[in-house]
N, C-alpha and C positions, 0 to 999 in steps of 0.2 A: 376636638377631632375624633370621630368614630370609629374604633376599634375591629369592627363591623368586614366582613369580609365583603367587595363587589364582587357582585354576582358577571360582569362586564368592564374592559377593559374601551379606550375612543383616545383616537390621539384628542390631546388639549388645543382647544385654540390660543393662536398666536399670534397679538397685533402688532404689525407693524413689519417689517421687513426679519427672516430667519436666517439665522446661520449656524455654522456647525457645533459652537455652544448649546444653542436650543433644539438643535437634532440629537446631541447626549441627552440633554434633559428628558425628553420624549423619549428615549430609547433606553435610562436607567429609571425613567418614572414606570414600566412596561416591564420592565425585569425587576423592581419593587413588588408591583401587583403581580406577577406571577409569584415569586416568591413568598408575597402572603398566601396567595390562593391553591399554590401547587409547592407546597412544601419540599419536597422531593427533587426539586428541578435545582440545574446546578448551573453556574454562567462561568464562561471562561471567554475572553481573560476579567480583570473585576472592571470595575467603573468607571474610578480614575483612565486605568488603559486604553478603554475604549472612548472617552472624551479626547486621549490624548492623540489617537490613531485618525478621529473624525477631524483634528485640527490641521494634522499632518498634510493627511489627503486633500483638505481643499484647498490648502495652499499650494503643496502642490499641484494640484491641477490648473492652476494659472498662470504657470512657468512655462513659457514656449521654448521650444527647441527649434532652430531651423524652421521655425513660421507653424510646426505642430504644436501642437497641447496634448497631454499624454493621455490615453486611456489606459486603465489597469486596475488588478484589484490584488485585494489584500484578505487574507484566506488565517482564521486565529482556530487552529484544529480543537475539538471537544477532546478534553480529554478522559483517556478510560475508554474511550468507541473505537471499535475498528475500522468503521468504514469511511476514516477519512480520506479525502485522495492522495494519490500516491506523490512522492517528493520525486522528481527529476532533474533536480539537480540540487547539492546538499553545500552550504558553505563552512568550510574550517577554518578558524575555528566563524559560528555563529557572528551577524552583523549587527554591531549594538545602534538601534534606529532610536535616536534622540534630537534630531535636527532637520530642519526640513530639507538641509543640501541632500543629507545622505540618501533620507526616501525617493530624492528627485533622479536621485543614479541607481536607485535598484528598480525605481518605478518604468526608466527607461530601457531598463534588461530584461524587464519581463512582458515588454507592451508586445500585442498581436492583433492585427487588425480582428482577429476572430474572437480575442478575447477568451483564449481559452485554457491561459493559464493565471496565476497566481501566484505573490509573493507569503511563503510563506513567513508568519510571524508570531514568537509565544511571551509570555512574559514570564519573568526570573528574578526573584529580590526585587520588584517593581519596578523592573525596566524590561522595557521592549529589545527583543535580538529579531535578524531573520535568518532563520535556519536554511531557508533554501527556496525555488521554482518549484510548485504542484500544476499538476493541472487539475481543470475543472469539468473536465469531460469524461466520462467512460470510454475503456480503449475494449478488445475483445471480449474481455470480460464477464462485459454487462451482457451477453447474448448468449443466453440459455438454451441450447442446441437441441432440438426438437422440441419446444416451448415456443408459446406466442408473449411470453411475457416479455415485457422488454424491461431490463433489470440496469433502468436507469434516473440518477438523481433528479428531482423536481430542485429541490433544495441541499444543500450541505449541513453536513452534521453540527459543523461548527459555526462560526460568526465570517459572515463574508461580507465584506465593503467592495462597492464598485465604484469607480469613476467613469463617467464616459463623455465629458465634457466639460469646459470651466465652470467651478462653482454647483456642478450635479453629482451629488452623493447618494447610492443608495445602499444602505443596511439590512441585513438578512441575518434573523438567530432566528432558529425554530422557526415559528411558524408568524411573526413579524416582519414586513420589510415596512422601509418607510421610506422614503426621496425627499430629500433636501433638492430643490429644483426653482429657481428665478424669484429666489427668496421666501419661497414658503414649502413647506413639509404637509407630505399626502402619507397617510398608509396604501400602500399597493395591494389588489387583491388579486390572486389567479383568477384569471376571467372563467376558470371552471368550476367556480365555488360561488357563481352567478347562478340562483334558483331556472330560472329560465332554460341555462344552459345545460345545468344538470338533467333537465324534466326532458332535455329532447336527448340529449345523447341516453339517458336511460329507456326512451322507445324505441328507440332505433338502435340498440343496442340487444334487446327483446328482438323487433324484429330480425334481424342480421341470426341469432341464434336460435330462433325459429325457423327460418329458410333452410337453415345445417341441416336438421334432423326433421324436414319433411317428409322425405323418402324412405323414415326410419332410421335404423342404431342409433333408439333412445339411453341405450347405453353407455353412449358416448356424450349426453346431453351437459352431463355434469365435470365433466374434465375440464382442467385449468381454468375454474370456479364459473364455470357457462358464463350466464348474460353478463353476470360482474367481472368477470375476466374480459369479454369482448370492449366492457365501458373504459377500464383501464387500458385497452388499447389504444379505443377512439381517441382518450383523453391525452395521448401520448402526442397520437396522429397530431390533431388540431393542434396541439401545441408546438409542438415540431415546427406546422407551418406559418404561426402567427410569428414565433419566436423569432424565425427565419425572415416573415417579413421585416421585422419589426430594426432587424441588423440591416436589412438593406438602406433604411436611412432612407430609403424614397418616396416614405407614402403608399398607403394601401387600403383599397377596400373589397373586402369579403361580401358580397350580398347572398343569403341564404332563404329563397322562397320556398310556400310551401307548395308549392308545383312551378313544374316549368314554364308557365305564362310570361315571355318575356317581351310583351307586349309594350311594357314600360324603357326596357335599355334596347337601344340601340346596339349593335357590336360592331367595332372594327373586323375583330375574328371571331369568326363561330368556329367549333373543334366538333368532331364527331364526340358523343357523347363517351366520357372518360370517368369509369364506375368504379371509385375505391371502395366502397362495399362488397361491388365480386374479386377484388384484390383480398380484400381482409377474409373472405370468406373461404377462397379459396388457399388461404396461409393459415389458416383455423385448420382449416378439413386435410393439411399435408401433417400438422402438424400432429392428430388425432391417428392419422396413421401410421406413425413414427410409434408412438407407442405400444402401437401392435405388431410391428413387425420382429421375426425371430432369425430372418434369413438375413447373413451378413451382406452379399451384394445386394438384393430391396432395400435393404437400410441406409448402402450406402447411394445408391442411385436416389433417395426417401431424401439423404441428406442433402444432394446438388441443389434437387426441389425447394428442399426449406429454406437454405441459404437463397436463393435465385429466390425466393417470393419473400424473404426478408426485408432484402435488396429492396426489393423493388417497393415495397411500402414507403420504406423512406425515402428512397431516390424522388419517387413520383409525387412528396409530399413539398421535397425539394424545389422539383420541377414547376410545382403551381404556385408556391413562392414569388419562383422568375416570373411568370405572368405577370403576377403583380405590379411590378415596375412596369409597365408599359401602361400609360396612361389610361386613367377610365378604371372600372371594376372590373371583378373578377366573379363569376356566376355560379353558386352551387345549390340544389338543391334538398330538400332536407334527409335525400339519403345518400347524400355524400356523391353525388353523379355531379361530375365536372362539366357546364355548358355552357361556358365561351367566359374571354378576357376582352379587354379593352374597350368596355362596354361601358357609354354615354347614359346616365336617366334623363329618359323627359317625361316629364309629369306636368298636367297645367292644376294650375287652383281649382278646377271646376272637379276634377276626379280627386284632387285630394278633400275636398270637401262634401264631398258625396260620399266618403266613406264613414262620415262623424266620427272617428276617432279622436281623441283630446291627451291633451302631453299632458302627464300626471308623476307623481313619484310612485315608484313601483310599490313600495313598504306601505303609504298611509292612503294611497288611489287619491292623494289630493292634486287638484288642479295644478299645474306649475306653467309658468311664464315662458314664452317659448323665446324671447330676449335672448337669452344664456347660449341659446342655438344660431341665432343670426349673428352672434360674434364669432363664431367659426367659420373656417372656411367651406370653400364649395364642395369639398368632399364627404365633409359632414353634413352641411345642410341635405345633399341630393339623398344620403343616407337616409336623413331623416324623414326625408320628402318618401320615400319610396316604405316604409315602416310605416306611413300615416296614410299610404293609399292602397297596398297591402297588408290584413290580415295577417299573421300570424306572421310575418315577416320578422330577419335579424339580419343586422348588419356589422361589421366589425371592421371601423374602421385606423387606421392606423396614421399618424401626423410624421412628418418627416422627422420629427424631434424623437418620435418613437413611443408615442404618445397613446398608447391602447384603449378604446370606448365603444362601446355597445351601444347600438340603439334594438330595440324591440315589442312590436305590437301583438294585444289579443284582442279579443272582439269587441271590445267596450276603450282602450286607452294605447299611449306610445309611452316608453319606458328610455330611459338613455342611461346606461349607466358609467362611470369616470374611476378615474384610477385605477384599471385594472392592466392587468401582465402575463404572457408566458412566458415561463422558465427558459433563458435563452442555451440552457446542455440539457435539450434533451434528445436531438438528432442524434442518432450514430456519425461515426466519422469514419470513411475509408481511402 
């Protein structure tokens, strides 16, 4: 065996039916290779632990209560870092967790349908205690008061397991998540570390901070890191809202053209056009003037503003969430202008084949079998139908299971990409 460092990390294949055994194996073969490769890097709690946590959790998650199965998660803080989340409620002394009854009764203490706390748990002489309830959301905090930043977790510092149904576990340390999910293990990727995704939120993120300083005060071009400050928003936004679908459990799909030809959907509801770009642009441009002001009431009447267009970022990010549930798509264009839900594709074969585009892998442009697509449902398929009759077109649809994929076209192929996720804290909460 080669001594040799990889240059790359892929989960292993695994035949035959997975479970929480082979979801450790996968997740200390991955903190192995890191550990060769990034010497520096430190895992808390050790191996053993975390085998023993993944065992825990799936059994538990089988146990009904009153006709429920529990969702919850379990949060192992990094130690030595400050910014783990805060403990709200603290137990004395500490619950020593070695049984699967005992997780079953802290599991059901801590369950929310929002999910948006956690059982805290550390390990001590090689046993598991749990110290107390964290949550996993940012409270006031996270909102830097005349900033557009939004100063909130993608990820936890530490090691966080979710459950959100029998027999689905998902694991999160650093920058790994991986889903044990109907007996087989995926690595998850944030759908924003989709080349695709990156390349558009980076022009429209150029544009958006191009528009600001039209009219002049180039001066102000560069505050709170210009166009890469506005992408870390966007990427906030979009997440926010996928996240949000993705909790409703109902199904959803995002179709994103590169104009508003919506020749192809049908709409239940058309909405006058709804432009979070002049939202974002115009909580940029209050925020830019916060900075300059010296006079205490401008600053404070400055402040109602920033708050009240905060607000309204994520309220309205919210709000088109809710669309979503109502059957059919949901319509944006690629600068983020809202125009219409409940929207029907019809596409015949004659216009999708007049466009010649061909389903390909994104990475090798080789041909791929479009089989893998006609096993999905009609939400996916219509997706895909409307990305193969559409140029430059993306879709993002979502499975009731909560199931996140991309489809996406450029002038020569169709792309579909799997396993991907947003972060479900990263909404503000009021």
């Amino acid at each position: 065996m080669t001594s040799e460092k990889k240059e790359y990390w892929s989960v292993p294949n695994i035949e035959g039916f997975a479970g929480p055994d082979q979801l450790a194996d996968i997740s200390i073969s991955w903190r192995n290779w890191t550990r060769r490769t990034f010497p520096s890097y430190n895992f808390n709690p050790s191996d053993g632990a975390v085998r023993t946590l993944l065992k825990l959790s799936y059994y538990v998650s089988q146990i009904h209560e009153e006709g429920r199965y529990p969702r919850f998660r379990i949060y192992v803080p990094m130690e030595g870092i400050g910014n783990n989340p805060p403990r709200l409620i603290t137990f004395n002394p500490p619950i020593l967790v070695n049984n699967i009854d005992t997780l079953r009764r802290l599991a059901t203490a801590s369950c929310s349908d929002s999910l948006d706390y956690a059982l805290e748990i550390v390990e001590s002489k090689q046993e598991l205690f749990c110290n107390g309830i964290v949550t996993t959301i940012d409270d006031e905090s996270g909102r830097l008061f005349g900033r557009p930043e939004v100063d909130i977790r993608s990820t936890l510092p530490g090691l966080l397991i979710r459950i959100n149904m029998p027999g689905e576990i998902r694991i999160t340390e650093k920058r790994l998540s991986l889903m044990l999910k109907y007996g087989k293990i995926k690595e998850i990727i944030p759908f924003s570390r989709v080349p695709v995704v990156q390349n558009w939120i980076s022009e429209l993120s150029k544009i958006i901070h191009k528009a600001l300083f039209k009219n002049g005060h180039e001066e102000y071009k560069d505050y709170f890191g210009g166009s890469d400050g506005i992408y870390s928003l966007v990427v906030q936004l979009l997440s926010g809202l996928l996240s949000e679908a993705i909790e409703n459990r109902t199904g959803a799909a995002f179709i994103i053209l590169p104009e508003t030809n919506v020749q192809y959907i049908k709409f239940k509801y058309k909405l006058q056009e709804i432009s979070l770009t002049t939202t974002i642009k115009d909580f940029w441009q209050t925020c830019i003037e916060i900075q300059n002001i010296k006079d205490i009431e401008q600053l404070k009447n400055l402040g109602r503003i920033w708050n009240s267009g905060y607000r309204k970022l994520f309220e309205a990010i919210k709000a088109v969430a809710t669309l979503s549930k109502v059957d059919g798509c949901v319509l944006i264009d690629r600068s983020l202008n809202l125009c219409g839900f409940g929207g029907k594709i019809l596409i015949n074969d004659e216009e999708i084949n007049k466009s010649g585009l061909k389903y390909a892998d994104y990475y090798s442009k080789k041909i791929a079998s479009e089989d893998e697509i006609h096993t999905l449902g009609t939400r996916h398929q219509s997706a895909f139908r409307i990305c193969k009759a559409v140029k430059g077109a993306l879709a993002f649809v979502i499975s009731q299971d909560g199931d996140l994929r991309m489809f996406f076209s450029d002038s020569n192929y169709v792309y579909f990409f799997v396993n991907l996720h947003a972060w479900t804290n990263n909404i503000p909460q009021w």
